[in-house]
VODREN-791071 format. One record per residue (C-alpha): residue in one letter; x, y, z. Coordinates in steps of 0.5 Angstrom, whole numbers. Each point is the difference from the previous one (the first is absolute). Example, Ala and Ser with C-alpha at 12.3 -4.5 7.8 and 13.67 -1.06 7.14 Angstrom:
<recs>
@code:A	x:25	y:-9	z:16
@code:S	x:2	y:7	z:-2
</recs>
This chain:
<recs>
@code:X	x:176	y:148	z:185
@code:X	x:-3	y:-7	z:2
@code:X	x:1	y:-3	z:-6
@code:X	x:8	y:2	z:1
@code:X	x:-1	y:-2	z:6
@code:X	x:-3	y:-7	z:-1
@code:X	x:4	y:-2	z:-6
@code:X	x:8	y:2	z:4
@code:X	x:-3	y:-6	z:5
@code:X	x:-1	y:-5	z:-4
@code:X	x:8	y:-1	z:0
@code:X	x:0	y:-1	z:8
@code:X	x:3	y:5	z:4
@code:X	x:2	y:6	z:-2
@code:X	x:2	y:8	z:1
@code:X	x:-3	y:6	z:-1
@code:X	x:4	y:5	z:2
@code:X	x:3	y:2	z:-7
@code:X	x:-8	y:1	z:-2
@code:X	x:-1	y:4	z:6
@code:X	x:3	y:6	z:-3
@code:X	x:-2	y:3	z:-5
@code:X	x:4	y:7	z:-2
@code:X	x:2	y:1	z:-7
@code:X	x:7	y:2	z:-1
@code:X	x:0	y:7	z:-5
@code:X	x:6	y:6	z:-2
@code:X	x:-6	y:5	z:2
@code:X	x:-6	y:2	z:4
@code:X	x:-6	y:4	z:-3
@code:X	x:-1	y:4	z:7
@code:X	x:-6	y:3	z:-3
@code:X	x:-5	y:3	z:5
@code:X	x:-6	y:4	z:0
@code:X	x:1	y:3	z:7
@code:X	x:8	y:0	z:0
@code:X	x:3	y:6	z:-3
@code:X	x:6	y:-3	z:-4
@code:X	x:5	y:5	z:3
@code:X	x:-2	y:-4	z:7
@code:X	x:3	y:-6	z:-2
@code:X	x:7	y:-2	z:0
@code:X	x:3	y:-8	z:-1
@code:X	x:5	y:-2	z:4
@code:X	x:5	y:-6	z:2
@code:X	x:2	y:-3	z:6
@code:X	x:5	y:-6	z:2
@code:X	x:-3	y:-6	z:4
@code:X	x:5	y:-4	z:4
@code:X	x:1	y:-6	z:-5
@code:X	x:3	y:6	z:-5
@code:X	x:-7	y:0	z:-4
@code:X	x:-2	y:8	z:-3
@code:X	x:-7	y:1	z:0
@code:X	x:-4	y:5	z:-2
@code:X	x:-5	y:4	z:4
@code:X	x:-4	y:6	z:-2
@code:X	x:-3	y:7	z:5
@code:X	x:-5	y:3	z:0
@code:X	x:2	y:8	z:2
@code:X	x:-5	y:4	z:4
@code:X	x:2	y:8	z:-1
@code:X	x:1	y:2	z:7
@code:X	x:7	y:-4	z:3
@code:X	x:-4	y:-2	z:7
@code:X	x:-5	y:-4	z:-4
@code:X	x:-1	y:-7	z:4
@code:X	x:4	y:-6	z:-3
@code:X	x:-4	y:-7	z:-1
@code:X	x:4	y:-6	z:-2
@code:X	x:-4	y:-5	z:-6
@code:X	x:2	y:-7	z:-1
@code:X	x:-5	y:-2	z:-6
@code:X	x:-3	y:-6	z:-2
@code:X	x:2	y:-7	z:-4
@code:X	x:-2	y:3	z:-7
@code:X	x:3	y:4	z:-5
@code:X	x:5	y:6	z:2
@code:X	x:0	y:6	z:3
@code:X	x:-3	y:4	z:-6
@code:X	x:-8	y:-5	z:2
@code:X	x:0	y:3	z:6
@code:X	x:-1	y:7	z:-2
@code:X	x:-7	y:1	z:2
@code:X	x:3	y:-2	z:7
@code:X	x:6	y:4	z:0
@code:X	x:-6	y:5	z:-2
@code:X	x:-4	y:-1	z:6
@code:X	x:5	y:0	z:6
@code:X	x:5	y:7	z:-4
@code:X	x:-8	y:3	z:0
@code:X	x:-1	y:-2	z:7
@code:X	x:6	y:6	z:1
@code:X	x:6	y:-5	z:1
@code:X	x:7	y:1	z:-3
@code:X	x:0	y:-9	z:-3
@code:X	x:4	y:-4	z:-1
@code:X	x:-1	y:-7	z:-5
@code:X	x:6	y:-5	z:-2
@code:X	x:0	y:-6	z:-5
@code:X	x:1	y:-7	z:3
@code:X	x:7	y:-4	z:-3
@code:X	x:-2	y:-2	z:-6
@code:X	x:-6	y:6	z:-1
@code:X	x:1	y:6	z:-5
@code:X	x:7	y:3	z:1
@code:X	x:1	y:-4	z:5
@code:X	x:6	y:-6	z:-1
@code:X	x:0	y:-7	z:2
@code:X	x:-5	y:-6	z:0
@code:X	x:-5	y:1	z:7
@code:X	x:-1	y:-5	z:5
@code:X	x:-3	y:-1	z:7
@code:X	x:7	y:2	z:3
@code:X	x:2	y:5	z:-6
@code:X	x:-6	y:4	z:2
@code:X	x:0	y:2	z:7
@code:X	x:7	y:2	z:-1
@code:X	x:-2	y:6	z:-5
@code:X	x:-5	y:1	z:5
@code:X	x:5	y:2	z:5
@code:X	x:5	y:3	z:-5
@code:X	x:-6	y:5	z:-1
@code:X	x:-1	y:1	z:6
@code:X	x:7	y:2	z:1
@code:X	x:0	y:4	z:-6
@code:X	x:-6	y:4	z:2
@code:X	x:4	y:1	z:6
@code:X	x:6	y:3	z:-3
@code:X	x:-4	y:4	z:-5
@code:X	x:-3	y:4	z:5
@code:X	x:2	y:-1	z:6
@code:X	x:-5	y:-3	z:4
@code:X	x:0	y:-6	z:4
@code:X	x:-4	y:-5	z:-2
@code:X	x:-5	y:1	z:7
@code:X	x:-2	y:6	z:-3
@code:X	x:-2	y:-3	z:-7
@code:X	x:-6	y:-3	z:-1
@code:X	x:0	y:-7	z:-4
@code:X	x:-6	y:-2	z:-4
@code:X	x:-1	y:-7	z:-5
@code:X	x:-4	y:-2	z:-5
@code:X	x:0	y:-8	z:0
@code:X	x:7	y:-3	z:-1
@code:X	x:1	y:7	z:3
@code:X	x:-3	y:0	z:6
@code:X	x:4	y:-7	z:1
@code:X	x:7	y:4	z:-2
@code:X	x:-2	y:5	z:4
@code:X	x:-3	y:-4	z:7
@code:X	x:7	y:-4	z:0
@code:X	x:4	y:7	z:-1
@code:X	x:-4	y:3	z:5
@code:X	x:1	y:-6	z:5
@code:X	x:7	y:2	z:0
@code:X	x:0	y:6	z:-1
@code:X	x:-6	y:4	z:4
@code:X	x:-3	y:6	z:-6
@code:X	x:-4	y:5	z:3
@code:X	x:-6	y:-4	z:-1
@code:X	x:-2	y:-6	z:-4
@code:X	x:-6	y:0	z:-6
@code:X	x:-1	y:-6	z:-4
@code:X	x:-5	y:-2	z:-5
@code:X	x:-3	y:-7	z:-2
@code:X	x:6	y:-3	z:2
@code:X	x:0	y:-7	z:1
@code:X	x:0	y:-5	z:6
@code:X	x:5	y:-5	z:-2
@code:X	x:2	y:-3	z:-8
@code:X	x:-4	y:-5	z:2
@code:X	x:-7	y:4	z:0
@code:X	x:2	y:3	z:-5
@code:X	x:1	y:-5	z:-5
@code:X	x:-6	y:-3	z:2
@code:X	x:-4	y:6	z:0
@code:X	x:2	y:1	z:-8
@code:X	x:-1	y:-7	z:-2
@code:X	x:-5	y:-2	z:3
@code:X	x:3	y:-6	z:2
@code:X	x:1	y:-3	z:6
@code:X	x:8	y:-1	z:0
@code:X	x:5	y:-5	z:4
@code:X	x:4	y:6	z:5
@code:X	x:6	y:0	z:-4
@code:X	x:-1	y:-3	z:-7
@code:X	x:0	y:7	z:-4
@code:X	x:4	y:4	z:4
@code:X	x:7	y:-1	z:4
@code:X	x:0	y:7	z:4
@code:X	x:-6	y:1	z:5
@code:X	x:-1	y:7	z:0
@code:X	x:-3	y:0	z:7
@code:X	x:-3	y:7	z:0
@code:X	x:-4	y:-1	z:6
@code:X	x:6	y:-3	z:4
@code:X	x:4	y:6	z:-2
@code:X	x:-5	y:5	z:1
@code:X	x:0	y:-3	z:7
@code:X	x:8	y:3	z:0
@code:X	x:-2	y:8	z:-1
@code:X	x:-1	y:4	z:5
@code:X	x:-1	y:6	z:-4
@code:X	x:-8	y:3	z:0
@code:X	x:-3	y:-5	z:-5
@code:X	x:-6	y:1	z:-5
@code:X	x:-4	y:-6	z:-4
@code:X	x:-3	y:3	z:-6
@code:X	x:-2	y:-6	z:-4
@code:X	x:-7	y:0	z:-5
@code:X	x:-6	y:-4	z:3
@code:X	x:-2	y:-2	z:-8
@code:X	x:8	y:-2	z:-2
@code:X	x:-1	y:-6	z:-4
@code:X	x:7	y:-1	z:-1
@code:X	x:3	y:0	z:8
@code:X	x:-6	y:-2	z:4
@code:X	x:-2	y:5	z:6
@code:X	x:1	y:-5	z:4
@code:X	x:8	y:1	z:0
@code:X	x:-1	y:7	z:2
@code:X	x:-3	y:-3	z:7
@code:X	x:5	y:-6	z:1
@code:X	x:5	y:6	z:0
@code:X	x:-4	y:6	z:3
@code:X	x:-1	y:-7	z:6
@code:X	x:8	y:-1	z:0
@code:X	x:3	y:7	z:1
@code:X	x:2	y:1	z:7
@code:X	x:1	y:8	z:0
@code:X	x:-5	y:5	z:2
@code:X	x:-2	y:4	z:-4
@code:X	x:-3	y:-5	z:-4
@code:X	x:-6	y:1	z:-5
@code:X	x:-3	y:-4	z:-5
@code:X	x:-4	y:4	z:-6
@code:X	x:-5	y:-5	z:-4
@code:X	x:-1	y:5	z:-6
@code:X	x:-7	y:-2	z:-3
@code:X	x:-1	y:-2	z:-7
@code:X	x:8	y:1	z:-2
@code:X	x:3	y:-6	z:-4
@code:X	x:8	y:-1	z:1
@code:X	x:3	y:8	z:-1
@code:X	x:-6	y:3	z:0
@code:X	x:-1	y:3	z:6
@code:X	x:3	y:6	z:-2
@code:X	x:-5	y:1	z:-5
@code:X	x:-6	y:-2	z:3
@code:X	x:0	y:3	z:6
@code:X	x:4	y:6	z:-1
@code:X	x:-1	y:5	z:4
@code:X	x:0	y:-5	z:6
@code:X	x:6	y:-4	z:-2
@code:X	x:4	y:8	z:0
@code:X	x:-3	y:2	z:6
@code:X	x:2	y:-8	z:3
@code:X	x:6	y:1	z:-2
@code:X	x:3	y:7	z:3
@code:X	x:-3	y:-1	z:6
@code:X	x:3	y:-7	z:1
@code:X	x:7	y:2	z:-2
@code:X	x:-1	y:7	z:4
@code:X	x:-3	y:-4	z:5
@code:X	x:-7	y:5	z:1
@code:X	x:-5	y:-5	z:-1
@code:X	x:-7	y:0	z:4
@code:X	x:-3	y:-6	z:3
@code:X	x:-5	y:-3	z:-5
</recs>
C-alpha cells in the first residue's frame, strides 16, 4: 500500500476516496458456512432513500424470540468475506443481520462517503420494519469502515448499545497508519471520516474492541475515540496479540462473553 500510495502523490494533491472501498460488485453470493445451517440463511432487498436496492442477508435463529443484532461490515469485498463473522455473532444466540454497502455484492450504485451512511440508516429501517422493533432495542456492531457507518448512525439514531472494532480515528490516521507515511491533512482524502468526533455524539452504551497487535489500524486510534466518547457506559477492550479483525478469532471465548455482556448490559467490573 506505500508504494500505491507514494506513487498517487507525485501528480500533487490528490483524493482517495474512490480507492477506499473496496466491494466487488457480483450477480451471486456463496453463503458457504461451517456454522450456519443453509435453511437459516435468507437474502434479502431494502430500498434506501436515494432509490438504491441493496442486498442484505440473515442469519435465523430457530426459536422466533432470539435477540436481534445489526452488523455493518468493513471496506473489503462482500457480505460472502464476512461469513466466518456472521458465524460467530449467529452462534453467540443472536437472530443477525448483514447488508452489502452501495456498490458491494448485490447491492446497486457506486459507494462514497455520503452514499454509505445512508444505506446505514436504510438498514437500520429496514430491520425496523422486519421485525418490528425499535431501533433502541437493536444492538449495533461495526467492523472497521463499519464501526464509522455504525457510530454515525448510532449519533442519530440511538441502537441499544454500540460495539465497534478496530475502528479508526480519523481518515487521516488511517491513511498514515497503511502508508507508513506521514501525509499533509487532506491530500489524499476529501472526506474526514472524523470517528472520534462522531463518537463523542452517541449516547448509546458504547464498547471498543480494537487488537493491540493491529498492524493496519494502530491501537492508538481505539484509545483517541475510547477518550472522545462522552456516553457512560463507555469501555475500551485492547484484545492482546489480535491483528485488524482478528479479535474474534484470538480471544474467542473472551470476545463472546465480551460481547453479550455489553450488548445485555451485564458485565462485571474488571
Amino acid at each position: 500500500m506505500a508504494l500505491l500510495l507514494t506513487s498517487l502523490l507525485l501528480p500533487g494533491c490528490m483524493s482517495l476516496d474512490s480507492f477506499f472501498f473496496n466491494g466487488t460488485a457480483v450477480t451471486e453470493y456463496t453463503l458457504a458456512s461451517d456454522v450456519i445451517p443453509a435453511e437459516a440463511l435468507e437474502e434479502v432487498s431494502f430500498s434506501t432513500d436515494d432509490d438504491l436496492t441493496l442486498a442484505g442477508v440473515w442469519a435465523h435463529q430457530p426459536v422466533a424470540s432470539a435477540p436481534v443484532l445489526l452488523y455493518f461490515h468493513g471496506n473489503a469485498d462482500n457480505i460472502d468475506a464476512y461469513m466466518g463473522q456472521l458465524g460467530d455473532y449467529w452462534s453467540f444466540g443472536y437472530e443477525v443481520f448483514i447488508f452489502d454497502y452501495r456498490g458491494y455484492g448485490k447491492s446497486e450504485g457506486s459507494p462514497t462517503y455520503d452514499g454509505v451512511l445512508t444505506d446505514g440508516f436504510a438498514a437500520v429501517d429496514y430491520v425496523e420494519g422486519a421485525t418490528g422493533l425499535s431501533v433502541a432495542d437493536i444492538p449495533f456492531l461495526g467492523l472497521s469502515l463499519g464501526g464509522s457507518v455504525a457510530t454515525r448512525v448510532a449519533s442519530v439514531d440511538a441502537p441499544k448499545v454500540l460495539i465497534t472494532e478496530d475502528m479508526f480515528a480519523n481518515g487521516q490516521k488511517l491513511m498514515n497508519d497503511g502508508s507508513g507515511l506521514d501525509l499533509p491533512d487532506g491530500w489524499l482524502l476529501v472526506d474526514e471520516w472524523d470517528n472520534a468526533a462522531a463518537a463523542a455524539e452517541v449516547t448509546s452504551p458504547f464498547l471498543v474492541i480494537h487488537g493491540d497487535s493491529d498492524t493496519y489500524i494502530q491501537p492508538e486510534s481505539a484509545e483517541e475515540i475510547f477518550e472522545a466518547i462522552t456516553t457512560d457506559p463507555k469501555r475500551l477492550w485492547l484484545v492482546p496479540g489480535a491483528d485488524h479483525a482478528e479479535a474474534a478469532q484470538t480471544e474467542p471465548e473472551l470476545y463472546r462473553d465480551n460481547v453479550a455482556c455489553w450488548i445485555t448490559q451485564s458485565c462485571t467490573e474488571e
